[in-house]
C-alpha positions as CSV (number, residue, x, y, z in Angstrom):
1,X,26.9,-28.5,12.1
2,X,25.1,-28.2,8.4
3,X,22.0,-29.4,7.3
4,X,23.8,-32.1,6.2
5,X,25.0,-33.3,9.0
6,X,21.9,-33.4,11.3
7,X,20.5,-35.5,8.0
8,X,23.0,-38.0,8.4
9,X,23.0,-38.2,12.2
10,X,19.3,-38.4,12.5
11,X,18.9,-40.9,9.9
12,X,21.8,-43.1,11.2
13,X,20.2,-42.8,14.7
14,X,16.6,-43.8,13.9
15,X,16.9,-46.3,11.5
16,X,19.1,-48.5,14.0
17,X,16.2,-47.8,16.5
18,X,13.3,-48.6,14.5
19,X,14.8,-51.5,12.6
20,X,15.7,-52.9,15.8
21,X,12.2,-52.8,17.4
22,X,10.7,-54.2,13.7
23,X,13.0,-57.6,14.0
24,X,12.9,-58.2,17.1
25,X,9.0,-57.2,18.2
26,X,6.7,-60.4,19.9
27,X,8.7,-62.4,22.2
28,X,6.7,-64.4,24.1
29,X,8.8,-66.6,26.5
30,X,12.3,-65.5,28.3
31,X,14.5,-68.0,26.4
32,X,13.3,-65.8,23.4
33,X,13.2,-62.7,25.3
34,X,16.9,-63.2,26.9
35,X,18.7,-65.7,25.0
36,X,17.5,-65.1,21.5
37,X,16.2,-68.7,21.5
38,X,20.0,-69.4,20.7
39,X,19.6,-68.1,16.8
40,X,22.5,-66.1,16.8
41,X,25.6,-67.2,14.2
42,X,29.0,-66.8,15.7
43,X,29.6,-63.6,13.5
44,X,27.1,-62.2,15.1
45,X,28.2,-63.2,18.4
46,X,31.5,-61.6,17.9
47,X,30.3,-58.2,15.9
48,X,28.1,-58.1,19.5
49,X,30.8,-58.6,22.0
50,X,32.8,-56.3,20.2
51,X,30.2,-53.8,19.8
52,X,29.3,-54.4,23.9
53,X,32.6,-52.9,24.7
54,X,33.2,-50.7,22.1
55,X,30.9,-47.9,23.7
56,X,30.9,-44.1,22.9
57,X,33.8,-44.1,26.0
58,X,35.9,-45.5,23.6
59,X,35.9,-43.3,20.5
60,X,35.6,-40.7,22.5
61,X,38.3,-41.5,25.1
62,X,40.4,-43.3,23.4
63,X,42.1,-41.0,20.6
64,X,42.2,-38.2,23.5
65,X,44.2,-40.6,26.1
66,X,46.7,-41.3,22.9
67,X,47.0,-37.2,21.8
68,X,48.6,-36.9,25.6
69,X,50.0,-39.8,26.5
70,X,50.5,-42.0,23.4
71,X,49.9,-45.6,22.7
72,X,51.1,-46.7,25.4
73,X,47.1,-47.7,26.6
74,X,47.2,-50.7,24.0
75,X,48.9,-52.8,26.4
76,X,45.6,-52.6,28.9
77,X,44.3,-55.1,26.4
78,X,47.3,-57.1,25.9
79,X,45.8,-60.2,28.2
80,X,42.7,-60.4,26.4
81,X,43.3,-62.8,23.9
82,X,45.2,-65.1,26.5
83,X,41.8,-64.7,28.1
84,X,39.5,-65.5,25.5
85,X,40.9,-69.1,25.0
86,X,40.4,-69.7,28.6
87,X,37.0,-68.7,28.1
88,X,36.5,-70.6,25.6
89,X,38.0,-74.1,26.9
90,X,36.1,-73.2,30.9
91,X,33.4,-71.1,31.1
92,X,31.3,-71.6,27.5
93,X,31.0,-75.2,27.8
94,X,29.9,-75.1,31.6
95,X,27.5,-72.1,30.8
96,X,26.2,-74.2,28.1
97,X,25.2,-77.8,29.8
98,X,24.1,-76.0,32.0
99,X,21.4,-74.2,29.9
100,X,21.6,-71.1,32.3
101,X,20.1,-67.9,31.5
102,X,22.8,-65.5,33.6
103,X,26.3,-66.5,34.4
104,X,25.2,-66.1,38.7
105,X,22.8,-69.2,38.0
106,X,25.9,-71.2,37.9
107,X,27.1,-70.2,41.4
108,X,23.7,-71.9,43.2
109,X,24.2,-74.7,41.3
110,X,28.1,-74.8,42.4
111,X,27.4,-73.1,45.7
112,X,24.5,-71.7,47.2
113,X,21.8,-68.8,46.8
114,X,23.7,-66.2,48.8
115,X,26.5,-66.6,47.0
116,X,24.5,-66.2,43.8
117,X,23.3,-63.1,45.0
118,X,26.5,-61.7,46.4
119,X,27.5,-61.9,42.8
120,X,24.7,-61.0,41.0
121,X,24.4,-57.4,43.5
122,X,28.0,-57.2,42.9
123,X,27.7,-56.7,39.2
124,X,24.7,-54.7,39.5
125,X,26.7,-52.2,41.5
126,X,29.2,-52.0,39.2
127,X,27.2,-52.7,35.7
128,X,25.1,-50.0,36.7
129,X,27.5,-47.1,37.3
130,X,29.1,-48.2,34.3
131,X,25.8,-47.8,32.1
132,X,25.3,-44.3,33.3
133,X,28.6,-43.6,32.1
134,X,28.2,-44.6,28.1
135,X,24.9,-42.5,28.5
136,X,26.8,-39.8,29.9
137,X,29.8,-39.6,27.5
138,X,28.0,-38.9,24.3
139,X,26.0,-36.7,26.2
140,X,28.9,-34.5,26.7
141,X,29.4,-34.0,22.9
142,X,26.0,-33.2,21.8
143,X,25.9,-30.6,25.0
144,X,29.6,-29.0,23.8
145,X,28.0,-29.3,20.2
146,X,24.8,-27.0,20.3
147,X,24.7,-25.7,23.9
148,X,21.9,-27.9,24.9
149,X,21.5,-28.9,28.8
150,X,23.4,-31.8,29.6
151,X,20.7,-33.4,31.5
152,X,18.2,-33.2,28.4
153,X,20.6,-34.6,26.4
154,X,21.2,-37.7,29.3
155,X,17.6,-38.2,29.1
156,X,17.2,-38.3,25.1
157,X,20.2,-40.6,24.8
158,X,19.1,-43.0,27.6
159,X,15.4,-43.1,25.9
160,X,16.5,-44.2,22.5
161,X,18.1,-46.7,23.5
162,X,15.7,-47.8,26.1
163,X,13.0,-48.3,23.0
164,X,14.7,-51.0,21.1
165,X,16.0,-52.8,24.0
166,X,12.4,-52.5,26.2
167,X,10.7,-54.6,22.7
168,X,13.1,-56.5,21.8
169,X,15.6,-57.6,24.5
170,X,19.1,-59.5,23.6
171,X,17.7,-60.1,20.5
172,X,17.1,-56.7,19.5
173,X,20.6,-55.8,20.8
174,X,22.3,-58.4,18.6
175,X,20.3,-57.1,15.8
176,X,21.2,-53.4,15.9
177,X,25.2,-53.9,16.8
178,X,25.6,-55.4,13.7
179,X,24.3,-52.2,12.1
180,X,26.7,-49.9,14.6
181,X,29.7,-52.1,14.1
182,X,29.5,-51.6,10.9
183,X,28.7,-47.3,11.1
184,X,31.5,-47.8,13.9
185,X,34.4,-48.9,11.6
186,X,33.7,-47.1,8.5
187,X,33.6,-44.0,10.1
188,X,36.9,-44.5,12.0
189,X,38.6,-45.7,8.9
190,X,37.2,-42.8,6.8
191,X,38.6,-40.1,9.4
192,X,41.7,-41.8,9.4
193,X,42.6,-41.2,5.8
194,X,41.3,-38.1,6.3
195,X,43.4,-36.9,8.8
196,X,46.5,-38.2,6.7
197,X,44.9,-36.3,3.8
198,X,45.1,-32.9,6.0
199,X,48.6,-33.0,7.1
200,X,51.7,-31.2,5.1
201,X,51.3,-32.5,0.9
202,X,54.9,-33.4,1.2
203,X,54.6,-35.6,4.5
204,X,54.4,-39.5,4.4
205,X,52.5,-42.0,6.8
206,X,56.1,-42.6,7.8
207,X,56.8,-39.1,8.3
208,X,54.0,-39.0,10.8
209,X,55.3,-42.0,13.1
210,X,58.2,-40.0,13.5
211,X,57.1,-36.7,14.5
212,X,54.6,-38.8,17.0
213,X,57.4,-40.9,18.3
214,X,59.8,-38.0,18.4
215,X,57.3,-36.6,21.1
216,X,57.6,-40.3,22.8
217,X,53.8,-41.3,21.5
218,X,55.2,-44.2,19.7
219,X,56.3,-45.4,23.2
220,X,53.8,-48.7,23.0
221,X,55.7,-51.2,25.7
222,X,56.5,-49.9,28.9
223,X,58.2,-53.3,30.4
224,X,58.8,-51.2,33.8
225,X,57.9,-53.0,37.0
226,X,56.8,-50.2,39.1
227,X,53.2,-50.9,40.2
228,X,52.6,-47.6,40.4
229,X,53.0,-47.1,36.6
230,X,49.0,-47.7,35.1
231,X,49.8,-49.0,31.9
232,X,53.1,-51.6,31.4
233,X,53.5,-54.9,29.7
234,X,53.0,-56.7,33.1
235,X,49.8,-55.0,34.5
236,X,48.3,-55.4,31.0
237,X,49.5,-58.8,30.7
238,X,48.2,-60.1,33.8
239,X,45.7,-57.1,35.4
240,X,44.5,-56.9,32.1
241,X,43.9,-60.6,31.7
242,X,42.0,-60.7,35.3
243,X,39.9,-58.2,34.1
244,X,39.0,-59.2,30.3
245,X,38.3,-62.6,32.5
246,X,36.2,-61.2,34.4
247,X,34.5,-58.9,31.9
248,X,33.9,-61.4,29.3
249,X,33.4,-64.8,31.9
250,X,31.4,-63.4,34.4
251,X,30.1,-60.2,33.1
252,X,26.4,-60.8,31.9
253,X,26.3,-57.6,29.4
254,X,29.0,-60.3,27.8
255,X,27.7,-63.4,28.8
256,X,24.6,-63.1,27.6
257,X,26.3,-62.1,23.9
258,X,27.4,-65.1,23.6
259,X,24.8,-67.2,25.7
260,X,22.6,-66.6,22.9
261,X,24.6,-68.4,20.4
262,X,23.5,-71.2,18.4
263,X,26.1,-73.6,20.3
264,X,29.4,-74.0,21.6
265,X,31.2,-73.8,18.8
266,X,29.1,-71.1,17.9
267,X,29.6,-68.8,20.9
268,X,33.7,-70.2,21.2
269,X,34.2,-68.8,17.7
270,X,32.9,-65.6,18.5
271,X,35.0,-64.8,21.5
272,X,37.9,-66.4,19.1
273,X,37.1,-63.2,16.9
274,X,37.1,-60.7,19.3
275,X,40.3,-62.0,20.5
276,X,41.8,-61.8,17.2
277,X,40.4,-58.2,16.2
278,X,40.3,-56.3,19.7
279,X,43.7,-55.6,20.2
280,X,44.2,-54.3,16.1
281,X,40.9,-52.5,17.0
282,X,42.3,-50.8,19.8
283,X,45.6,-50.0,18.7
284,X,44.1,-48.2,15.2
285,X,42.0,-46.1,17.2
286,X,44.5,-44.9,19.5
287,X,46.7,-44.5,16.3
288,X,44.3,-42.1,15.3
289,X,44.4,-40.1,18.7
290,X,48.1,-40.2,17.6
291,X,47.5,-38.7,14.6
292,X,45.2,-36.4,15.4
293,X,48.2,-35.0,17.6
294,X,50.4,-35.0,14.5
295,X,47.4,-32.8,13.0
296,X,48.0,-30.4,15.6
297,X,51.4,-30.2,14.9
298,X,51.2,-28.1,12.1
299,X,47.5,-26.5,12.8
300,X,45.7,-23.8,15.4
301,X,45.1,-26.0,19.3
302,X,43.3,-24.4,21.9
303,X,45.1,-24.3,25.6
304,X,42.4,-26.6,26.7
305,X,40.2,-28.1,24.4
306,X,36.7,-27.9,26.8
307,X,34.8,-25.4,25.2
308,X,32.7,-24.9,28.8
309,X,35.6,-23.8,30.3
310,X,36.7,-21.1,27.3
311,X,33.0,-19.6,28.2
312,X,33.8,-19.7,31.6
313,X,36.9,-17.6,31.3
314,X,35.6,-14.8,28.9
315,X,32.9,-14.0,31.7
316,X,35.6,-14.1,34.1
317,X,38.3,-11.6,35.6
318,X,40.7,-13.8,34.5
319,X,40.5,-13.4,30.8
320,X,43.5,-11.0,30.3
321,X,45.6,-13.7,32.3
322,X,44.2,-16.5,29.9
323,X,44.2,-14.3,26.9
324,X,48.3,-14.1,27.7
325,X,48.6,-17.6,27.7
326,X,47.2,-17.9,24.2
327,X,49.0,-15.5,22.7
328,X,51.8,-17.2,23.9
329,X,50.8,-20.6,22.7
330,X,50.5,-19.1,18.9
331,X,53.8,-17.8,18.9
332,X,55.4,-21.3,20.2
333,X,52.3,-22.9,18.0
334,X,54.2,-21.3,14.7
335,X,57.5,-22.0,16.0
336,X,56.9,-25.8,15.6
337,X,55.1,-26.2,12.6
338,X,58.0,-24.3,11.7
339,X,61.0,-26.4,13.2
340,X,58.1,-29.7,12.1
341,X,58.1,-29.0,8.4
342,X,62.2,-28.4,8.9
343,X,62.1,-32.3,10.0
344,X,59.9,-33.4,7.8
345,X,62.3,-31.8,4.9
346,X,65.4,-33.8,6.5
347,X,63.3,-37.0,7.0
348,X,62.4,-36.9,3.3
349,X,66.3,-36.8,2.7
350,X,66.3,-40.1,4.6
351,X,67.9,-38.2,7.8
352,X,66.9,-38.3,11.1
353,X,68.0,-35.4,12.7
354,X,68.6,-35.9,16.5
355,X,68.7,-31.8,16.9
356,X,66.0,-31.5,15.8
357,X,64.2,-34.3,17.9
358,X,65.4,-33.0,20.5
359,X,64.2,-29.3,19.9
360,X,60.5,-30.8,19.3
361,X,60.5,-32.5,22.7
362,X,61.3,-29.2,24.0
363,X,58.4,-27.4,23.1
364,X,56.1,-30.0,23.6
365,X,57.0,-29.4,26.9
366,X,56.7,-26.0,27.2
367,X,53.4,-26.3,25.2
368,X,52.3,-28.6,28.2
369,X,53.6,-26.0,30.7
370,X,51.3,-23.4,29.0
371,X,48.2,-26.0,29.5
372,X,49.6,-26.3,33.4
373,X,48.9,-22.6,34.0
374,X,45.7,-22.5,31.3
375,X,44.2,-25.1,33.9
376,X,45.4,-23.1,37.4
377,X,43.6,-20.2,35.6
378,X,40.3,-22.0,34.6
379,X,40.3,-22.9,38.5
380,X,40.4,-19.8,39.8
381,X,37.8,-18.8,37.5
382,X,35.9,-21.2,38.7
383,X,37.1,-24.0,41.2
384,X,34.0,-26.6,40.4
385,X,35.3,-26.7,36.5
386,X,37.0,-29.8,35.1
387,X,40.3,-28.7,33.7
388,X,41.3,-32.0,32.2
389,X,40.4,-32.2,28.4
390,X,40.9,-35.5,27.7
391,X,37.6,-36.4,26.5
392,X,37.3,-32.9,24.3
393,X,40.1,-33.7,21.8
394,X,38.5,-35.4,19.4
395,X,35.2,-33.6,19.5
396,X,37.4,-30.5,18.9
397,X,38.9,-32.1,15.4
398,X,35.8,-33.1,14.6
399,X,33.9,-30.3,14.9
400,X,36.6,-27.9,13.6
401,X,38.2,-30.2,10.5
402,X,36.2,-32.4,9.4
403,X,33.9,-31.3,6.3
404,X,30.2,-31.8,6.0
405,X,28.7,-35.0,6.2
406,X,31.2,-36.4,8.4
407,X,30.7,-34.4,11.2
408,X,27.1,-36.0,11.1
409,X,29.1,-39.4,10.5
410,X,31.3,-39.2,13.3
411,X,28.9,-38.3,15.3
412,X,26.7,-41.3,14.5
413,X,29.7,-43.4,15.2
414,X,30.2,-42.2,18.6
415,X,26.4,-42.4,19.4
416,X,26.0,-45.9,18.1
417,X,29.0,-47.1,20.3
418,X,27.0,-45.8,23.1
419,X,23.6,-47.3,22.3
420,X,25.0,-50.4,21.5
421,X,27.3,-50.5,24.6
422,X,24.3,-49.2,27.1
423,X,21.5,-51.4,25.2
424,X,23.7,-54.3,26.2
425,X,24.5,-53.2,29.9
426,X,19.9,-52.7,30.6
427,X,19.6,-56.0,29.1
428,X,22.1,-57.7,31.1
429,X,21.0,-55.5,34.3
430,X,17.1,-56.1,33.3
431,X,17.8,-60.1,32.9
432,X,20.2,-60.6,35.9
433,X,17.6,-58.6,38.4
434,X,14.7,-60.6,36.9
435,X,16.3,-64.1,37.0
436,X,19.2,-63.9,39.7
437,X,16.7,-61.7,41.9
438,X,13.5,-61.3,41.1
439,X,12.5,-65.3,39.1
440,X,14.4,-67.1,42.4
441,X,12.4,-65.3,44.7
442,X,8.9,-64.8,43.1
443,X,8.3,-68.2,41.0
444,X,5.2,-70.0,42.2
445,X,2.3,-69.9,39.8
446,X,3.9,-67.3,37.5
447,X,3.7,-68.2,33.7
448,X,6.6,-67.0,31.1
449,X,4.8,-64.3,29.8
450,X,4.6,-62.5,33.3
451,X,9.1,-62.7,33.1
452,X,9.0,-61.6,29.9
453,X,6.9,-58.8,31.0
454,X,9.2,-58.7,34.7
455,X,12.2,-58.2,32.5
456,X,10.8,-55.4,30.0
457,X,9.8,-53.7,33.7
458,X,13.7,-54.0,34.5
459,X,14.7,-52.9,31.6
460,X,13.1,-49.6,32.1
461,X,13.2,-49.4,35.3
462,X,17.5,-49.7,34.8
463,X,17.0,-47.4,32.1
464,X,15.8,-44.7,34.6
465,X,18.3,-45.3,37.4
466,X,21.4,-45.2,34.2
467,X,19.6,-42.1,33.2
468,X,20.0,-40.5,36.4
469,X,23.5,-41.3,37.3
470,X,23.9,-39.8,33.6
471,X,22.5,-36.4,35.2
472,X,25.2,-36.5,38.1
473,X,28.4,-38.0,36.5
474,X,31.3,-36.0,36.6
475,X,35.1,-36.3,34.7
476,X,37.6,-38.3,36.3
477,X,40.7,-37.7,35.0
478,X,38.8,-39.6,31.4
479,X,36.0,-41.7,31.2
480,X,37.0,-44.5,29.7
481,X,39.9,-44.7,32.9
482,X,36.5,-44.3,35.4
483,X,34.8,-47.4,33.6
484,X,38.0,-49.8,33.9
485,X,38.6,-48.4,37.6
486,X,34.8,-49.0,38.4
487,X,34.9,-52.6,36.5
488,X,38.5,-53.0,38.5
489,X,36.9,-52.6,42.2
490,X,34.7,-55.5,41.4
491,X,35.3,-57.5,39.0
492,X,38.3,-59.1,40.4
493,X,36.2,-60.7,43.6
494,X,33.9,-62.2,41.2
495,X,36.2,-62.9,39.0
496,X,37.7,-65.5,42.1
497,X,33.9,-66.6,43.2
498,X,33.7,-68.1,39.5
499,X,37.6,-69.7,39.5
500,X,37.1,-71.0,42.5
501,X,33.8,-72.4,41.8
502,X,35.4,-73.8,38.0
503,X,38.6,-74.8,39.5
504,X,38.7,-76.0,43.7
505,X,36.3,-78.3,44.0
506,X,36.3,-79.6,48.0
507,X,35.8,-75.1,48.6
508,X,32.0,-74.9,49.9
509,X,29.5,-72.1,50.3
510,X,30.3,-70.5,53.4
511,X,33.9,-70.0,52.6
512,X,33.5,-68.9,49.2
513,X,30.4,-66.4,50.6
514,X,33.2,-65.0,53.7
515,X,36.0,-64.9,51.4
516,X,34.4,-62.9,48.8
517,X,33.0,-60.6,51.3
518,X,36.2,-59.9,53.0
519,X,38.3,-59.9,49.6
520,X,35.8,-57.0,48.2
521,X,36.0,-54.8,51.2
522,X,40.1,-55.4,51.4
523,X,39.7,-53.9,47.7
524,X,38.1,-50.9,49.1
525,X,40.3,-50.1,51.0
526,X,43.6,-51.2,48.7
527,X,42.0,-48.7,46.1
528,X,41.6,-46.2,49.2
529,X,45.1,-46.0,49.6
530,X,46.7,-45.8,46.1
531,X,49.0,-48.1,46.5
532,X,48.9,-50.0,43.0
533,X,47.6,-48.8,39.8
534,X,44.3,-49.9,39.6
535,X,44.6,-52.5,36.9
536,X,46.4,-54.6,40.1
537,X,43.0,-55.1,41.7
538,X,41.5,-57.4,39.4
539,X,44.5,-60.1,39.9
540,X,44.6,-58.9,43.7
541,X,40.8,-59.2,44.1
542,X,40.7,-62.7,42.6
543,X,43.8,-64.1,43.8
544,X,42.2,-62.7,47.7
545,X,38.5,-64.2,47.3
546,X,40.6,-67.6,46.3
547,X,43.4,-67.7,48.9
548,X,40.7,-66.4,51.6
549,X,38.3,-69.4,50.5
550,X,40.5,-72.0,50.8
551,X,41.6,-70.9,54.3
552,X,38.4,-70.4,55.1
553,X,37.4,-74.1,54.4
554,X,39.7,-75.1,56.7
555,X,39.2,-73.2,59.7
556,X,35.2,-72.1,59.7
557,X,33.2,-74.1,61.6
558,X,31.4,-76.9,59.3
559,X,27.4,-77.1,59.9
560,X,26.2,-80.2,61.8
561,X,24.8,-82.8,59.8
562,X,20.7,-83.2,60.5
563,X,20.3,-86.5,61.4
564,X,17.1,-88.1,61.3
């Protein structure tokens, strides 16, 4: 990191926090406070659901799930735009009428109050993990950058973000993703050309695709019907529609993006746009994992791209074993840039040559022995380390390839995806606790300033507790995989509260309450036994709070009718 970079990073950074708190400072009721007062264009509205999901998980994740395992992750999203259009006919109009402030206000309208708060503790559960998580993940890079303690860095991360958010509330958020959208895409797209700009001088876009899908990265539909296998066309087609239904119907870091639009139309055409631009979204940046991999092709790679756990080797009696392994990696490391820029030659003659293909596919696999035995060798070193690397990929080009300036730039694109994704997870944590929770409980002589005020309190007080969980996360396997397993445990049980409530009309309270309390625990222990890819349990989940209901209005007993 140059001078230059911190520049850029630091002014990035605090101009998005301090414009945010300047537009958005005095809000005096909780429509303004929570809903915007309903201001918000659908371009906006879009630009902030996008920007909601888009957290620092996902740049950071992302390209490192496609340099080991290829595209194949685009089809997670391939329900999503199938489930924005039943958004937008269902839920938006409903939500709307309604004049609600949080999607579980609905439910006692449609149900009863435990049910509301079944829901409501449900996504707070899940919403708050989640948070943690987008704290955490930046976290991780600034900690590999400078060597700072990882817990320092949770706790400056978490407080930036908690500044803007704590004055401003869902309209400060709106405000400041249009900024990070915008810091988002232009670094992503500048890196991109960049990368192409580093490869061989006399290797084509097109040359790239081949080398990637010579080493089966290209592989983008898996139309397999195993449900063991995590990412296909079916599980993305229909998991992935459960959950994007869930996510963006019921989820109120979503639902409030779009509850704050000036009107239907307003909100439905900014779901409409991140239908239309999620999936494109998605698919460039894994492209980029993919050519990142391509990069590596023909430059240096480490045997495992954590930085920690090169540290913990050199102090280690293991570093003669590990210094063995690298040694050998160079040699096969020449070997195919050599036997690469062979293929790239033949390829320019318009010949694809299958030997050749065939020859790359075979050291890619020894290569991925060699990071088998770098990772038995960083456990034994030291058996608490996390061996998968997933999440270090990118920070590792960056870092080592990029020039100056954009290291700052990147960096600023990876932190803004995490502000903007954990500014909207307090305020939708901070507004469902003090509405769902807090408001239906504590009402009676209580003016609007005193909720405002209530919600700021939650806003912090979630802050904190995201903070925290920050301080104890841990890897598993990647981080954007722990987010969708954490959102896939629940969201599929609320997900069926909500359709069941939309859809099945002569289904009352007590069955709907039973049903989803039995369908959540059966998820449990469904996830427990690793039966199904996880992806499965959002369908499972609603499709069991919804089967369960219905039985369940047939056989519970009905309460006796008071009669005067």
């Amino acid at each position: 990191m140059q001078q230059l970079d911190w520049i850029v990073l630091s002014a990035t950074l605090l101009f998005i926090v301090f414009y945010g708190v300047w537009k958005t400072k005095g809000s005096q009721n909780v429509e303004d406070y929570i809903l915007g007062n309903n201001e918000t264009p659908w371009y906006v509205v879009g630009l902030s659901v996008m920007a909601t999901q888009a957290s620092a998980i996902t740049f950071l994740s992302t390209p490192g799930q496609a340099y080991h395992d290829g595209m194949g992750f685009v089809q997670f999203y391939f329900g999503l735009p199938i489930a924005m259009v039943v958004i937008c006919v269902t839920f938006i109009p409903i939500y709307h009428r309604l004049k609600v402030y949080t999607a579980y206000e609905y439910l006692e309208q449609r149900f009863d109050l435990k049910t509301r708060s079944l829901a409501a503790i449900l996504f707070l559960i899940q919403r708050g993990l989640g948070t943690g998580l987008t704290i955490y993940a930046p976290a991780i890079i600034l900690s590999a950058l400078l060597g700072w303690n990882l817990t320092l860095m949770n706790i400056v991360i978490g407080v930036l973000v908690i500044i803007y958010t704590f004055a401003g509330g869902t309209k400060a958020v709106n405000v400041t993703q249009k900024q990070q959208m915008f810091v988002i895409m232009s670094g992503m797209f500048i890196t991109f050309f960049l990368i192409l700009h580093l490869l061989p001088n006399d290797m084509t876009f097109t040359n790239a695709l081949h080398i990637a899908g010579a080493n089966h990265k290209m592989d983008i539909v898996d139309f397999s019907i195993d449900p063991e296998t995590r990412y296909t066309f079916w599980s993305g087609i229909t998991g992935g529609f459960f959950l994007a239904l869930s996510y963006f119907g019921t989820d109120q870091s979503q639902v409030g993006r779009y509850l704050s639009g000036k009107s239907i139309r307003e909100s439905q055409m900014g779901l409409i746009m991140n239908g239309f631009l999620k999936v494109p979204m998605q698919f460039f940046i894994l492209l980029i994992g993919v050519m990142v991999f391509v990069f590596f092709q023909f430059n240096p790679v480490p045997l495992n791209f954590n930085p920690n756990n090169k540290i913990i080797i050199e102090n280690s009696k293991y570093k003669d074993e590990y210094h063995a392994l690298e040694e050998k990696l160079v040699k096969l490391s020449e070997e195919k840039k050599e036997i690469n820029l062979i293929y790239i030659d033949h390829l320019n003659q318009n010949y694809d040559n299958p030997i050749l293909r065939k020859e790359l596919v075979a050291i890619s696999s020894k290569e991925n022995d060699l990071r088998d035995e770098a990772r038995e060798v960083i456990s034994k070193a030291d058996s608490k380390s996390e061996t998968n690397d997933k999440d270090y990929v990118f920070i590792h080009f960056i870092l080592n390839y990029l020039p100056k300036g954009l290291i700052g730039l990147l960096l600023a694109v990876i932190l803004s995806a995490a502000m903007s994704s954990t500014a909207s997870g307090l305020n939708a944590l901070a507004s469902t606790t003090a509405i769902d929770i807090y408001k239906r409980n504590v009402s009676a002589g209580k003016s609007e300033k005193h909720f405002v005020n209530a919600t700021k309190f939650f806003t912090l007080l979630w802050g904190i507790i995201a903070i925290l969980f920050a301080c104890v996360g841990t890897l598993f396997e990647n981080l954007i995989q722990l987010v969708n397993i954490i959102g896939s445990i629940f969201y599929g049980t609320v997900l069926g509260i909500f359709l069941v409530g939309f859809y099945i009309k002569f289904v009352q309270a007590k069955a709907i309450f039973w049903g989803a309390v039995i369908s959540q625990l059966l998820i449990f222990y469904i996830y427990y036994l690793e039966v199904v890819s996880f992806l499965w349990l959002n369908f499972i989940g609603a499709m069991l709070t919804l089967v369960l209901s219905i039985i369940l209005e047939y056989t519970l007993p009905k309460n006796p009718k008071i009669t005067a």
